[in-house]
N, C-alpha and C positions, 0 to 999 in steps of 0.2 A: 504494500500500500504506500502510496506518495500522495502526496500535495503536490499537483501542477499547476494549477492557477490559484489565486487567493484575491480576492476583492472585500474591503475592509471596510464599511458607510456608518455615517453617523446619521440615526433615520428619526424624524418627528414625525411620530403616529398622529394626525387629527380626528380620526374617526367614520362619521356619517357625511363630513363634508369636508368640499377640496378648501385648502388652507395657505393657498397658493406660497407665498416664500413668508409668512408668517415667522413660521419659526425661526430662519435666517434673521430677519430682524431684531427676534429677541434676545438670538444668542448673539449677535453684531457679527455675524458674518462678514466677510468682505472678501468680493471676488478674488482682490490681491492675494490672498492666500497661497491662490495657484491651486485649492481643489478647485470641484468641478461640483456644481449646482442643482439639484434636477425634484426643482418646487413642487407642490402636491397640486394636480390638474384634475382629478378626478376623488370622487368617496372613495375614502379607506383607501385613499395611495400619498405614503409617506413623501412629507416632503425628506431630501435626502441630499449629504456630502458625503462623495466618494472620497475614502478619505487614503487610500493604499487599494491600490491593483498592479498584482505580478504576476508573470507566467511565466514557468519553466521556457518556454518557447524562445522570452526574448535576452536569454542565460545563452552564454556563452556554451556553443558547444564543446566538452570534453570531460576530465577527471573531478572539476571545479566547476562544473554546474549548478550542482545542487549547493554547494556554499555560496555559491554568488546568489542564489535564490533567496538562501535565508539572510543574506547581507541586505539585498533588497528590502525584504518586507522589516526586517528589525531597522533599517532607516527609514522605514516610512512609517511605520508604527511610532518609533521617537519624534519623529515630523509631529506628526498628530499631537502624542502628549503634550510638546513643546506648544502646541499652537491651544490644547486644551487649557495648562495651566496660564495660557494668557487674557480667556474667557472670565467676564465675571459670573459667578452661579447664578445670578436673579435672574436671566433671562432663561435657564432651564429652568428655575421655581415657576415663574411665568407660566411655561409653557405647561408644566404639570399642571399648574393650577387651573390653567384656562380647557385641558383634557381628561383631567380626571384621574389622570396619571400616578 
């Protein structure tokens, strides 16, 4: 068994209704980040930041594949943190608050 692909989101459920980049707003999102965006357009579909996507695929092929895979995803995972602990919490209380969460 292996992990070849991993895609990592940070997703705000709104429920019975689309939410369009709400949550963005409360958590102060900002495009500059360099993720990538993808607002809630429809009921019961997350608004959502991709926040880490890897694939074996784009790993160098040979002995050192699979490390350069987990080097990938452990930098983009601390990506994330780094950019989490720069968030203030009130716009996820916000968000729970206003979902039910």
């Amino acid at each position: 068994m292996a992990v070849e692909v991993l895609h990592v989101s940070l997703r705000g459920w709104g429920g019975s209704e689309a939410t369009g980049s709400l949550f963005f707003d409360l958590i102060g999102f900002q495009p500059e980040t360099g993720y990538t965006s993808y607002p809630s357009d429809s009921p019961y579909k997350a608004a959502r930041i991709a926040l880490v996507s890897v694939s074996l695929a784009e790993c160098d092929p040979g002995p050192e594949r699979h490390q350069q895979f987990a080097t990938k995803v452990g930098a983009g995972l601390q990506h994330a943190a780094d950019w989490f602990s720069s968030l203030t919490p009130t716009g996820f209380d916000d968000w729970r608050a206003r979902h039910g969460c």
